[in-house]
C-alpha positions in Angstrom: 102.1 92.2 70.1 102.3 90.1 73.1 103.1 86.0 73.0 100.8 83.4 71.9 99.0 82.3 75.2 101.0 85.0 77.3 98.9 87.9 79.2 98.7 91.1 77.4 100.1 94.1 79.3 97.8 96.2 81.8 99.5 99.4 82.3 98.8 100.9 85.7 96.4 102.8 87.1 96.5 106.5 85.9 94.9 107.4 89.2 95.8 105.7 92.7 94.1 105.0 96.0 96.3 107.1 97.7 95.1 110.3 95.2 91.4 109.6 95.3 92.1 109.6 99.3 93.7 113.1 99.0 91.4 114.2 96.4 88.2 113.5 99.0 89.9 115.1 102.3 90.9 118.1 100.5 87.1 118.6 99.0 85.5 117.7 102.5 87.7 119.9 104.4 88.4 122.8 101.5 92.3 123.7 101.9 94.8 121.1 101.4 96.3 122.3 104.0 93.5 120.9 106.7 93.6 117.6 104.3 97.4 117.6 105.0 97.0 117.4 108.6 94.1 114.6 108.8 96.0 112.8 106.6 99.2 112.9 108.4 101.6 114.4 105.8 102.5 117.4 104.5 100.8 120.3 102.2 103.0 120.0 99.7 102.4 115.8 99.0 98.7 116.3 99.5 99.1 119.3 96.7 101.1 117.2 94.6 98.8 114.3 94.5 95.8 115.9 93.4 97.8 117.7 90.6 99.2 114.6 89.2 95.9 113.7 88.7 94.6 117.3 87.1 98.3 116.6 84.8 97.3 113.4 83.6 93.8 114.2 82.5 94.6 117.7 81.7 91.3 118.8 83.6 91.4 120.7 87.0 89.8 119.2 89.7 89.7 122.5 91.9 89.2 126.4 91.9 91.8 127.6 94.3 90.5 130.2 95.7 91.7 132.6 98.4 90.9 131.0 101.0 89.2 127.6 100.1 89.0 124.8 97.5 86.1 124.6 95.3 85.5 121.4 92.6 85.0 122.0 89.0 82.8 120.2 87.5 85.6 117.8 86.7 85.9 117.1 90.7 82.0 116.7 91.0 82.0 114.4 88.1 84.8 112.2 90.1 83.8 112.5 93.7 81.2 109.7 93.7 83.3 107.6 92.1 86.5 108.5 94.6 84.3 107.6 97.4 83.1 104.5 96.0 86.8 103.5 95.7 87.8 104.7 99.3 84.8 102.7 100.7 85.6 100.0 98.7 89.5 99.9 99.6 88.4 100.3 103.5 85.6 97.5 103.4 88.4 95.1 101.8 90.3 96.3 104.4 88.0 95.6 107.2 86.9 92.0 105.8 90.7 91.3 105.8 91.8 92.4 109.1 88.7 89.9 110.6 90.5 87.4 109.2 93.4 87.8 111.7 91.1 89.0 114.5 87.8 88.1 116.4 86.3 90.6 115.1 84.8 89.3 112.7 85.0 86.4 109.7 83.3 83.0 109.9 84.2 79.9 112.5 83.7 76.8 110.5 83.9 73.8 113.0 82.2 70.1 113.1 80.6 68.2 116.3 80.6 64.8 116.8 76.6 63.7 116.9 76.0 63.3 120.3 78.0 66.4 121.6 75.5 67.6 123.9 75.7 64.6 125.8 79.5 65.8 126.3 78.1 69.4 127.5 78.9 71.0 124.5 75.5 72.6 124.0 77.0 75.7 125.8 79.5 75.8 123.2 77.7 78.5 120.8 76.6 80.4 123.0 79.8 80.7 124.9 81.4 82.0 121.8 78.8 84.2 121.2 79.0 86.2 124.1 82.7 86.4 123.9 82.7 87.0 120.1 79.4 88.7 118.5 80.2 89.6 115.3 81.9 86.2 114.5 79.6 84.5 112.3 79.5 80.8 113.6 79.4 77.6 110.8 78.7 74.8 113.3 77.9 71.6 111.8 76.8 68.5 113.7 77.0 64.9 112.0 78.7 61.3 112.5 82.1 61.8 112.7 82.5 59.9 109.7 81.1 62.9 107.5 83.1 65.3 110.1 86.2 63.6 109.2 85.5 63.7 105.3 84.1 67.5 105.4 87.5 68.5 107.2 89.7 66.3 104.8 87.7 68.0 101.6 88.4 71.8 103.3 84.5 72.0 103.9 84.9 72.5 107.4 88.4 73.6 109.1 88.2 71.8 111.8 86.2 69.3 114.3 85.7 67.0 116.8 85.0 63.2 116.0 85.4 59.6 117.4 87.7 57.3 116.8 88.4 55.5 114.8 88.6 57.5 110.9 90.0 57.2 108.0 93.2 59.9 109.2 94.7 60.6 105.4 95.7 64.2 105.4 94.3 64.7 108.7 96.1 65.6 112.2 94.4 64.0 115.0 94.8 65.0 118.6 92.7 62.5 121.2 91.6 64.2 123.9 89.1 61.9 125.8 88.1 58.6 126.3 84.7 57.5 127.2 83.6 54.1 127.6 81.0 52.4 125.7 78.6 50.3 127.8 75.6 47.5 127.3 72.0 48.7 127.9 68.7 46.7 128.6 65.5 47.5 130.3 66.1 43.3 131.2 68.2 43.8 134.9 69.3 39.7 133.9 71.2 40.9 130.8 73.4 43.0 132.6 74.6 40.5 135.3 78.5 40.1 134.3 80.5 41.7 131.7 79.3 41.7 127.8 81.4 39.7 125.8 81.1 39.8 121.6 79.5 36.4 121.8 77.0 38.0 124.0 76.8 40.7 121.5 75.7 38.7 118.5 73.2 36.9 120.4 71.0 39.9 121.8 68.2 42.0 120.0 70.4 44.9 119.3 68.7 48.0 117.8 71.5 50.1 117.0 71.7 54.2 116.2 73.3 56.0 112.9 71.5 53.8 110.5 72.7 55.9 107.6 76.4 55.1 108.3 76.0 51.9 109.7 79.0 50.1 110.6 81.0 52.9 109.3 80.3 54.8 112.1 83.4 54.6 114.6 81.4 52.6 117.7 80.5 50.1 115.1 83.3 49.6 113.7 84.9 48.8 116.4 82.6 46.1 117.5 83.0 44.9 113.6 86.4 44.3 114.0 86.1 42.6 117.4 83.4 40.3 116.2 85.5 39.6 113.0 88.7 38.6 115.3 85.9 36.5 117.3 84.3 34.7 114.5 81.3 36.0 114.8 78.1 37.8 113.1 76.7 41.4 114.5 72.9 41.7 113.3 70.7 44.3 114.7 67.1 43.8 115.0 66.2 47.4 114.5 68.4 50.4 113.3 67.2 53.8 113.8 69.0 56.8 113.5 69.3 58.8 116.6 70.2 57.4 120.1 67.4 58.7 121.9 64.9 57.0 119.3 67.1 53.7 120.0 66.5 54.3 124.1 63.2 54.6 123.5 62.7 51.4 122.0 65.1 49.3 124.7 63.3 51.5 127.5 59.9 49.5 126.1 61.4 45.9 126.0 62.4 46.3 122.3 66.1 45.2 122.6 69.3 46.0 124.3 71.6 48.5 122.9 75.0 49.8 123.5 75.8 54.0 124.5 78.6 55.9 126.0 79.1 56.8 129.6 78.1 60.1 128.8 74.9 58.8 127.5 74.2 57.0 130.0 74.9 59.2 132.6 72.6 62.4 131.2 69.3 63.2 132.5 67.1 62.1 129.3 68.3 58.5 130.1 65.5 56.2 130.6 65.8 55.3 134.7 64.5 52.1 134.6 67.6 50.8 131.9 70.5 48.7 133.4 73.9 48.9 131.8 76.9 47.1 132.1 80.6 47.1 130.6 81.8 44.8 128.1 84.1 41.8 129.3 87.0 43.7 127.1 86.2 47.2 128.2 85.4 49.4 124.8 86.0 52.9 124.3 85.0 55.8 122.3 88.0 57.9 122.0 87.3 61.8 120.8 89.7 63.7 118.8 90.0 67.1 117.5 91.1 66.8 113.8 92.0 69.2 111.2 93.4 69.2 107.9 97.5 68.4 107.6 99.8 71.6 107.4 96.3 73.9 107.6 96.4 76.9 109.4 92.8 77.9 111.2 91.8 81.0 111.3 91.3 83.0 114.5 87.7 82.3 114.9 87.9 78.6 114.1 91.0 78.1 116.7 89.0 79.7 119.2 86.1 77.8 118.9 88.4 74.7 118.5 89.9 75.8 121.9 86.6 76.4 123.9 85.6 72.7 122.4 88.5 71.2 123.8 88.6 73.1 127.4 85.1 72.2 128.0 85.2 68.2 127.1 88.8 67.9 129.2 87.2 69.7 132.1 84.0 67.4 132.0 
């Protein structure tokens, strides 16, 4: 009797992969023989296999006749059930081996909000092309939820803005992209923005649901905190397009990215000017500490990076 709390034993396998395997050749091709030679070995192992098998449950599995096998119905009674364990073993196989290729298995990867201002929309179907039977996981928030989706093993990896909360995360900056004042008034954007400026203007500000969480914001936070002074939008919306929209109608100013401000959806008639201490967005790729990403994931990661470094 085994242990209190201890696993019972499990004595192995009367029958074994590598029998069934013989066991199938030699009744699809009839002489062991032919099985010997598909399966690269010799007669005698293939032979010795499928008698083990015939020992141990003390049933032959063939007729050997003169000049080919034929199953009993011992054999037929087992031959589904050898296939169904050679398909099995080859499909583990398979899904295995994808892991360690790009061949298959799943890319799970995280893009800051506004990545298709960064060209980025290319990005899937890049990937794609190159690597159709990757299945592709590609999940678009604030980097704030990027960051914490990565950190929880959610997501392997991603790309955010800076600043995050970095525990257990590596970070790698790879671009900086300034963050700029914009008003449909041409007399707001006559000098430099400084935070003083900032907390005197209509502001309607983007990513409502993360508020001054998000990395932009927080930024200016901590700059209007040093300054002594109070940051209160007018109107918070949640995308910046519905923000440009407003400004573009003499709403109130906001504040974007170059990159936002340099696309084709950006309203023509909005001025835009830098702030007196220039501000920044700085993207990063991040990923978990000590994790290693699989093929697909590194790939995409890869393809992310190259195309934002050669914007």
């Amino acid at each position: 009797m085994a242990p209190m709390g201890s696993t019972p034993y499990q004595p192995p396998p009367a029958t074994t992969l590598n029998q069934l395997r013989a066991f199938l050749v030699a009744a699809r091709l009839g002489t062991f023989s032919a099985a010997a030679v598909e399966l690269r070995t010799t007669q005698p192992s293939v032979s010795e296999l499928v008698k083990r098998m015939e020992e141990h449950y003390r049933v032959p599995l063939f007729t050997r006749g003169a000049r080919r096998l034929v199953l009993t119905s011992a054999g037929e009674e087992l031959l589904p059930y050898a296939q169904q364990a050679a398909e099995a073993a080859e499909g583990a196989d398979r899904a295995l081996r994808s892991l360690t290729s790009l061949d298959g298995g799943v890319a799970t990867f995280g893009l800051l909000r506004n990545a298709d201002y960064y060209l980025l929309s290319d990005l899937l179907e890049t990937f794609h092309a190159r690597h159709p039977r990757v299945r592709l996981r590609i999940v678009g928030l604030n980097s704030v939820e990027v960051a914490e989706a990565v950190t929880a093993g959610d997501l392997e990896a991603g790309l955010v803005v800076l600043p995050i909360d970095a525990e257990g995360l590596d970070i790698t900056p790879l671009l900086r992209d300034e963050v700029v004042y914009a008003s449909a008034d041409p007399g707001r954007t006559t000098r430099p923005i400084t935070m003083t400026d900032l907390a005197e203007a209509p502001l309607i500000l983007y990513d409502a649901h993360y508020g001054w969480r998000d990395p932009t914001r927080r930024q200016l936070a901590e700059r209007a905190q040093v300054e002594g002074v109070t940051l209160s939008p007018l109107v918070e919306v949640e995308q910046v397009d519905s923000a440009l929209h407003l400004v573009a109608r003499g709403a109130g100013d906001t504040i974007v990215s170059r990159a936002v401000a340099g696309s084709r959806t950006f309203p023509k008639d909005l001025h835009t000017v830098g702030f007196a201490e220039p501000l920044y967005d700085t993207i990063a790729a991040v990923q978990r500490q000590g994790a290693v990403l699989s093929p697909a994931t590194r790939e995409i990661a890869r393809l992310a990076r190259r195309m934002l470094l050669e914007r």
